[in-house]
ZAMARGU-4260 file (C-alpha; in steps of 0.2 Angstrom, whole numbers, plus 5000, padded with zeros to 4 digits):
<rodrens>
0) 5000/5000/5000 | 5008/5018/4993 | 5005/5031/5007 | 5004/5050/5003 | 5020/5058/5010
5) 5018/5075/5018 | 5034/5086/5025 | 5033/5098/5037 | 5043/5114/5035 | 5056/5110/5046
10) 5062/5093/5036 | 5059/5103/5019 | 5073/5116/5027 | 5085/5104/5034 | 5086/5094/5017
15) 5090/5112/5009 | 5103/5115/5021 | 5109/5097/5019 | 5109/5097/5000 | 5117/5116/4999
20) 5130/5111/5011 | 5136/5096/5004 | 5135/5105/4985 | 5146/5119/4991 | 5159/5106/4996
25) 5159/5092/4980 | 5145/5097/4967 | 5133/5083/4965 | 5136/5077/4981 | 5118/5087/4985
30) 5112/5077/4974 | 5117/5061/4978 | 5110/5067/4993 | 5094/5069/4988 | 5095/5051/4979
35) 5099/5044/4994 | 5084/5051/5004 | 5071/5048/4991 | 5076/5031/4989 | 5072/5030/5009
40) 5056/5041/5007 | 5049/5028/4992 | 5053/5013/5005 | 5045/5019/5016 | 5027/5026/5006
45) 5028/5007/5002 | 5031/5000/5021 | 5026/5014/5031 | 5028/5002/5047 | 5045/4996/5040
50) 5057/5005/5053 | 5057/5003/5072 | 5049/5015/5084 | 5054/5029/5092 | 5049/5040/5104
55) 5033/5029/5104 | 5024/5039/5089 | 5038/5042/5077 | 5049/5029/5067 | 5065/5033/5063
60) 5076/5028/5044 | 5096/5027/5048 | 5101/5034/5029 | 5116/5025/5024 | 5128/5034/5016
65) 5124/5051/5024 | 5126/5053/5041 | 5106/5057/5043 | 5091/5050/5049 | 5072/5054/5045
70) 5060/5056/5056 | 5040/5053/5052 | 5025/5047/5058 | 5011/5037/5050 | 4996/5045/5054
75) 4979/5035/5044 | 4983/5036/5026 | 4999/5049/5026 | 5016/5048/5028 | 5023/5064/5037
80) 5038/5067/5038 | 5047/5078/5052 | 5063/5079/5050 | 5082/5074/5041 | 5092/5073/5059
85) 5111/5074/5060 | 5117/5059/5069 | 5130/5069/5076 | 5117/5078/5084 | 5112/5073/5102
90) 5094/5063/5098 | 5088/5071/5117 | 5089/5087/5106 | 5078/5083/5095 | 5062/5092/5087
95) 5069/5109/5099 | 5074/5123/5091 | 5092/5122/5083
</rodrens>
């Protein structure tokens, strides 16, 4: 079953800041970025329920290349998705103002 995926600002900016950053350093590197995530965003329309738990409402996708995770939630027939999450970030952190 395909869910409709649905970002919230917030993820919409990070993956802008995520894809300019890693542009200004090696160009098409942003994109491979953005290959990579929606690779992870397709899986998951198609297995909403694929990745664990976390924080009881939210499920989490470990990207692999990219040091990043997603965060969504599955709410009825929609995919939203919160947030691309530095792993180098403190995870306590999370979903706080940067």
């Amino acid at each position: 079953m395909s869910m409709r995926v649905e970002w919230r600002d917030r993820a919409i900016h990070e993956a802008q800041e995520a894809y300019d950053w890693y542009e200004v350093r090696s160009k098409g590197t942003g994109e491979r970025f953005i290959a990579e995530l929606d690779e992870h965003i397709a899986f998951v329309q198609q297995r909403p329920k694929g990745y664990p738990l976390w924080r009881y409402r939210f499920r989490k996708v470990t990207m692999l290349v990219f040091p990043y995770r997603i965060i969504y939630r599955v709410e009825g027939d929609r995919t939203i998705i919160f947030s691309e999450f530095h792993n180098k970030r403190d995870p306590q952190r999370w979903g706080r103002p940067h």
